[in-house]
C-alpha positions as a Markdown table, in Angstrom:
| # | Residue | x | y | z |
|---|---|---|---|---|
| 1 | Unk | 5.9 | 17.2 | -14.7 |
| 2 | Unk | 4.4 | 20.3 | -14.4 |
| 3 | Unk | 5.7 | 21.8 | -11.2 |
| 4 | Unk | 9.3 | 20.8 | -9.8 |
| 5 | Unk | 10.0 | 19.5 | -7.1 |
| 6 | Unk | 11.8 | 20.2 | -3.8 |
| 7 | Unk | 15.0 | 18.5 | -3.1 |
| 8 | Unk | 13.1 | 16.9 | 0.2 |
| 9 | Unk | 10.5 | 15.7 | -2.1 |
| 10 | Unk | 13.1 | 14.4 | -4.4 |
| 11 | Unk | 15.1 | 12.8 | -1.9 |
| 12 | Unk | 11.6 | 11.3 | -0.6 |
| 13 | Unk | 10.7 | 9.4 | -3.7 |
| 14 | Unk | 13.5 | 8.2 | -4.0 |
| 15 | Unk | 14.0 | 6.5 | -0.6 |
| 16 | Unk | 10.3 | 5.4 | -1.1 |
| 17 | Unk | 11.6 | 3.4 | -4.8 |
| 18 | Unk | 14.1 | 1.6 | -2.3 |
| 19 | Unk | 11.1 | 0.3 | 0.0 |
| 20 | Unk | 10.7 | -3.3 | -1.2 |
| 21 | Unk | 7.2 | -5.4 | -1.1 |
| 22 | Unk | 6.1 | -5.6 | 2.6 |
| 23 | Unk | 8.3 | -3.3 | 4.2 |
| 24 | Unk | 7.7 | 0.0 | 6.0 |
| 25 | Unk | 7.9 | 3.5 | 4.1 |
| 26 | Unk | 10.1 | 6.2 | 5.7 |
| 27 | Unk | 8.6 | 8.7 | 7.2 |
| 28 | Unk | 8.2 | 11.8 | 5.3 |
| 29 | Unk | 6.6 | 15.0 | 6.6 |
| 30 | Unk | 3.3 | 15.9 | 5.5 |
| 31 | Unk | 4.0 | 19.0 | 3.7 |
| 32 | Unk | 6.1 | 16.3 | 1.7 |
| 33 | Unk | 3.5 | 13.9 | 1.0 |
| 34 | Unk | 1.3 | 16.5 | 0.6 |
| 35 | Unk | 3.6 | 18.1 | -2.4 |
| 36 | Unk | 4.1 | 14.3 | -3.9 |
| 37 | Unk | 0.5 | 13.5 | -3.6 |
| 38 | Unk | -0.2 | 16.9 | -5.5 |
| 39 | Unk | 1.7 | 15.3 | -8.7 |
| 40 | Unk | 0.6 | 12.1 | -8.3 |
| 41 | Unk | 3.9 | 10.6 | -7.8 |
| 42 | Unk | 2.6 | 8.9 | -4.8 |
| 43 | Unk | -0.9 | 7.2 | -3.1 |
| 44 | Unk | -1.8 | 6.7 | -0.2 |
| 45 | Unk | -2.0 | 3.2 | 1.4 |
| 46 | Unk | -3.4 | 1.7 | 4.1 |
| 47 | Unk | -1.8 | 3.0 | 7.8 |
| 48 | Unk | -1.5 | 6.4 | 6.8 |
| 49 | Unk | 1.4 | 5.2 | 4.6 |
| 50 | Unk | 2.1 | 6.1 | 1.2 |
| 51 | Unk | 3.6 | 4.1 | -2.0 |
| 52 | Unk | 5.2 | 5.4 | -5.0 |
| 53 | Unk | 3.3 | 4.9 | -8.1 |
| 54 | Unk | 4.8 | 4.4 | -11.7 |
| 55 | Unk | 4.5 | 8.1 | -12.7 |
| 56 | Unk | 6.7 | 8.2 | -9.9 |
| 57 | Unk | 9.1 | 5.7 | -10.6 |
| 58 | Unk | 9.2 | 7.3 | -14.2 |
| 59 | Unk | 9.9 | 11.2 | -12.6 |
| 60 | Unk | 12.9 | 9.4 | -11.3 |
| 61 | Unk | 14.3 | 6.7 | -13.7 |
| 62 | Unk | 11.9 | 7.7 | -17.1 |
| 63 | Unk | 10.5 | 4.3 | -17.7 |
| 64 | Unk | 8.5 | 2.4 | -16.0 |
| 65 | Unk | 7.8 | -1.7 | -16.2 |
């Protein structure tokens, strides 16, 4: 990654890899989304919600299926 994170950020994406298929994402303040979006770690999904994408998966684990 270019830019590090914040813990909160940290601590966001990894309570979003926990979400499983159909459920509802925490909810994460915007200046925290904003900071994930920024890195592409995240996208935003339908409902204002967001959902971690494999670049974040890989930030946090450093592979991705």
């Amino acid at each position: 990654m270019s830019k590090s994170l914040s813990p909160e950020a940290i601590e966001a994406l990894r309570r979003l890899n926990e979400v499983g298929v159909g459920q509802l994402a925490p909810p994460l303040s915007p200046a925290v989304i904003a900071e994930l979006l920024e890195q592409d770690l995240v996208v935003e999904a339908p409902g204002g919600e967001v959902e971690i994408t494999c670049h974040g998966r890989q930030y946090l684990s450093g592979d991705c299926d």
